[in-house]
C-alpha positions in Angstrom: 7.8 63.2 -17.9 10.6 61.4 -16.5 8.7 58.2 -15.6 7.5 58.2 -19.5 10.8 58.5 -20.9 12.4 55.8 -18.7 9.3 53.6 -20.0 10.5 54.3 -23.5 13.5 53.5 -22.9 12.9 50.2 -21.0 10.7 49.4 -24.3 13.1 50.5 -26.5 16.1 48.3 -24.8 13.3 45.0 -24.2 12.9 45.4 -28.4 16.4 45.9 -29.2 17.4 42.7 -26.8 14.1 41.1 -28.6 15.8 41.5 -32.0 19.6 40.6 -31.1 18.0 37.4 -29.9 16.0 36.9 -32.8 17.4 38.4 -35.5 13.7 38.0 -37.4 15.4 39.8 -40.5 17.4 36.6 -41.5 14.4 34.5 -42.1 14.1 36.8 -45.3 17.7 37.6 -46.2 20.0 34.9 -47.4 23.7 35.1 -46.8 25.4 33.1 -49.7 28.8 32.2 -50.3 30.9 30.8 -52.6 34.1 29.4 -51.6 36.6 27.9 -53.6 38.4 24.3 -52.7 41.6 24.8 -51.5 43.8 23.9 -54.4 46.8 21.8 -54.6 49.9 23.1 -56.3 50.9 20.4 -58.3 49.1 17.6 -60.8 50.5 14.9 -58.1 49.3 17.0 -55.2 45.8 16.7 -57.0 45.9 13.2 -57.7 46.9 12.5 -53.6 43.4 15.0 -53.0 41.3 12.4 -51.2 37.8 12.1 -50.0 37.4 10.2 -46.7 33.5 10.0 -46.5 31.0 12.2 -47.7 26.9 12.4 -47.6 24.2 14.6 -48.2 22.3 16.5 -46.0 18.3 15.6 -44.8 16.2 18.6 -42.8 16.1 18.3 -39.2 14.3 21.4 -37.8 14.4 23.2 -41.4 14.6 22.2 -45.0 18.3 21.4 -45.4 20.3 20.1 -48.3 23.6 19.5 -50.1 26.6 17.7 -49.8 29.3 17.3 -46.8 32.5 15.9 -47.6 35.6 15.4 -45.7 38.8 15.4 -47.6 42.6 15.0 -46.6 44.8 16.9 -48.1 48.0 16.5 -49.0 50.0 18.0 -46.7 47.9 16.0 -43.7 45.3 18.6 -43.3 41.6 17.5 -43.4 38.8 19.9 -44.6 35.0 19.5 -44.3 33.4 20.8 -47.6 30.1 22.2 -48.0 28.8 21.7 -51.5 25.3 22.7 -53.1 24.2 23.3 -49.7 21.1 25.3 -48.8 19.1 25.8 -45.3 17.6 28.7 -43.1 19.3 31.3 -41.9 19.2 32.4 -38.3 21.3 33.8 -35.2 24.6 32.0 -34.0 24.5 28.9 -36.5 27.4 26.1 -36.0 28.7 23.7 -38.2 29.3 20.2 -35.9 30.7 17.3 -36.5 28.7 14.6 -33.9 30.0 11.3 -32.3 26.5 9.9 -34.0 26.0 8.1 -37.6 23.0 10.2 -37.8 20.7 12.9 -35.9 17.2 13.3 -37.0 16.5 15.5 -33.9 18.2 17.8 -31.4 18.2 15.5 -28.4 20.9 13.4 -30.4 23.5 16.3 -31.1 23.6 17.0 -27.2 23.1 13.8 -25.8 25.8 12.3 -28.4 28.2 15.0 -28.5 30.1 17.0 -31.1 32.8 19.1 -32.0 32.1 22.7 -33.4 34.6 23.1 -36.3 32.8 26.6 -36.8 30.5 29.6 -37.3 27.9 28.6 -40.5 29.8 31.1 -42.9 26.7 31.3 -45.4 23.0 29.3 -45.8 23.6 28.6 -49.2 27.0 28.1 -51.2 30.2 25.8 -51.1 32.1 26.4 -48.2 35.4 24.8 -46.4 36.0 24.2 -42.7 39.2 23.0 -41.7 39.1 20.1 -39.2 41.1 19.8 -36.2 43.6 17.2 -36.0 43.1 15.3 -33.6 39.5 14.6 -34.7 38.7 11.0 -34.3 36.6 10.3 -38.0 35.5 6.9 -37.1 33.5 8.4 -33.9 32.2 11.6 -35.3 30.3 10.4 -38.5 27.7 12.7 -39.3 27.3 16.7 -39.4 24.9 18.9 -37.9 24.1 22.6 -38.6 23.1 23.5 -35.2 21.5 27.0 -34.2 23.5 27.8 -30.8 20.9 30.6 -29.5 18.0 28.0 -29.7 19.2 24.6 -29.1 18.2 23.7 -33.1 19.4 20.9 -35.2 18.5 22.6 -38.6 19.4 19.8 -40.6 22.4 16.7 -40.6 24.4 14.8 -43.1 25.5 11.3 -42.1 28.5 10.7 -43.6 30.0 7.1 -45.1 33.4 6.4 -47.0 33.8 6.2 -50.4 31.9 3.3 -52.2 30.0 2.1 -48.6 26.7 2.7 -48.6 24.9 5.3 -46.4 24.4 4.7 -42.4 21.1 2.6 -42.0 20.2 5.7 -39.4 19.9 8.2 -42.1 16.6 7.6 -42.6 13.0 7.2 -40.4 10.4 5.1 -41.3 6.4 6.2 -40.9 4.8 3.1 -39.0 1.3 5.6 -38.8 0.1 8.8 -39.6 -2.8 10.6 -39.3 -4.8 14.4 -38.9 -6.0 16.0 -36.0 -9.7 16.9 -35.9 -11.4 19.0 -33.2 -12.6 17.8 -29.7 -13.6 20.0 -26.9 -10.9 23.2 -28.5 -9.9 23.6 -32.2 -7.1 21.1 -32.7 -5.2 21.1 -36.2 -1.8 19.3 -37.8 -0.3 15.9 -38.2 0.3 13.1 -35.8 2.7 10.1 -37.3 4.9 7.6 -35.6 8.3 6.7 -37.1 10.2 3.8 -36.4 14.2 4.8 -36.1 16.7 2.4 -37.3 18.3 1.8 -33.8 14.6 0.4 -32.7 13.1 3.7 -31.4 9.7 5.1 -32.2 8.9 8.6 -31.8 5.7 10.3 -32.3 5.6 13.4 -34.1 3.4 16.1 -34.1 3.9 18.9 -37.1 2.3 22.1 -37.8 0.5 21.2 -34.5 -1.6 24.0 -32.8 -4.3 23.7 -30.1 -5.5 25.8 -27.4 -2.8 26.4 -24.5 -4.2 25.2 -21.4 -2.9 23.7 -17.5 -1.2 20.6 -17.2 -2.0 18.9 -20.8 -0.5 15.7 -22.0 -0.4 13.9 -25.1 -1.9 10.6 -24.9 -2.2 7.3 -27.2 -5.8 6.2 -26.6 -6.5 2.0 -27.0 -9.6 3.2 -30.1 -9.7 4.2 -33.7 -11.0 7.8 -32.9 -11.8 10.3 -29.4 -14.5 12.6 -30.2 -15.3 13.4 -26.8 -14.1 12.7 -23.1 -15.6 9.3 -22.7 -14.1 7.2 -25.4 -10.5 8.4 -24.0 -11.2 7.5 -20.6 -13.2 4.4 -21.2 -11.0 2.9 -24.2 -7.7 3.4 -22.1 -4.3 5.1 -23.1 -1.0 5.8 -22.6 0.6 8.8 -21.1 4.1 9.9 -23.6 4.8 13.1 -21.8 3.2 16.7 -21.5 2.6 19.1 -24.2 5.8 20.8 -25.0 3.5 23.4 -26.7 0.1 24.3 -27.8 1.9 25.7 -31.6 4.2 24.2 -33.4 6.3 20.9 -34.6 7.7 18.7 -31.4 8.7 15.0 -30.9 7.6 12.5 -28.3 9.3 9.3 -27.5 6.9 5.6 -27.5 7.6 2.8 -25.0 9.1 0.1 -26.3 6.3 -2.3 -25.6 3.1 0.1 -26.2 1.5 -1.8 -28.8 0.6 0.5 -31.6 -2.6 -2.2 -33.1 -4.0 -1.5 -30.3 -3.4 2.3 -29.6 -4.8 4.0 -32.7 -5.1 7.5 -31.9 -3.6 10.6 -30.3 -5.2 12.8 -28.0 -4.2 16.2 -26.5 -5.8 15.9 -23.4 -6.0 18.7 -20.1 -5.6 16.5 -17.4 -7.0 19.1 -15.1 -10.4 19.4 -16.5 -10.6 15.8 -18.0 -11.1 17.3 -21.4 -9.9 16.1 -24.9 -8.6 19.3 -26.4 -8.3 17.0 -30.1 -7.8 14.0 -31.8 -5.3 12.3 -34.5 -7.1 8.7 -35.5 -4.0 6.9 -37.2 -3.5 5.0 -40.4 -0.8 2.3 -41.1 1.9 3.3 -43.8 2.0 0.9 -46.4 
């Protein structure tokens, strides 16, 4: 009797912990807000309000939109505003201001840097953050709303002052695209290649699922199409890094000099059984 209830209590502590790290309810519950600007006291304290740079928000991990704007205020303080904004909910969300122009993925919040001016206080409404002062504008141009428990860049704004136009790293380009069909396991999702502004490309795989398997890779094969082991091995391909996972969306960075006219296709390949899992042929964006 005693080893039963120390079981259910090791279950019930393992869910509870589950849950706190989770928190699976607030992918169904919204927490909205709607905070007002602060307001000057006076018509000439209005007419000194001024926005330094502003721009609207693009989806990172999750759909994200709105506006970020950065105002000074009178009295010297600056204030990040939040405006029409929407995204996902989730556990221990931040609001950062990162020493990028841009970050279309998490690797460039952390690998950049950042300054947390906060705790998310809603998914969707205006909201105000107050900006410390010592906050160097001209380094820290964009903002990210970054999930803290999982290491998630939910979405970004990159921001640009009044009357300039938006930083040319706001938005990828899609160089190639295609589906994946089945190989030797059930293979399904997208597969395209985007050219960032800086000169990167990164291969993207979205509502991606496979079989799980040991030690499989994600290859660019030198032919139009793999449908079975031989035209992967006997084309040629390059190696861009192990499967991060078997489900879901995940990036993958090119060499600079692979030559994408000649490698036309993605493959999930187990290296250990020389087996192609599945196949993406690509198509050129027009």
């Amino acid at each position: 009797m005693q080893r039963k209830n120390l079981i259910i209590a090791i279950a019930v502590l393992a869910l509870a912990g589950a849950w706190y790290a989770f928190r699976p309810e607030r992918l169904f519950i919204n927490q909205t807000v709607n905070e007002s600007f602060p307001a000057p006291q006076t018509a000439m304290a209005a007419a000194q309000l001024t926005p330094i740079s502003s721009g609207r928000f693009h989806d990172g991990a999750h759909k994200t939109s709105g506006n970020a704007t950065v105002y000074q205020l009178p009295d010297g303080k600056r204030v990040l505003r939040l405006s029409e904004f929407e995204t996902s909910n989730g556990p221990d969300v931040q609001v950062y201001m990162v020493a990028a122009p841009d970050a279309l993925d998490n690797a460039t919040v952390t690998s950049a840097g950042f300054v947390n001016v906060g705790a998310l206080k809603g998914n969707k409404g205006d909201q105000n953050y107050d900006l410390p002062s010592d906050l160097d504008l001209t380094k820290h141009r964009s903002v990210s709303i970054w999930c803290r428990r999982f290491g998630v860049n939910f979405g970004t704004a990159p921001l640009a002052a009044p009357g300039q136009p938006a930083p040319a790293s706001s938005e990828p380009s899609a160089l190639s695209s295609g589906l994946f069909h089945d190989a030797a396991h059930k293979t399904a999702g997208n597969a395209t290649i985007y050219q960032l502004p800086g000169g990167k490309r990164v291969l993207r795989l979205s509502r991606f699922e496979t079989s799980n398997g040991p030690d499989v890779q994600v290859y660019m094969v030198a032919a139009p199409d793999a449908r079975d082991n031989a035209t992967v091995t006997g084309a040629g391909f390059v190696n861009v890094g192990a499967l991060k996972g078997n489900k879901g969306d995940q990036n993958y960075d090119l060499p600079s000099d692979l030559d994408l006219a000649k490698y036309r296709s993605v493959t999930i390949w187990c290296r250990r059984f020389g087996v192609n899992f599945g196949t993406a042929p690509l198509t050129q964006q027009n």
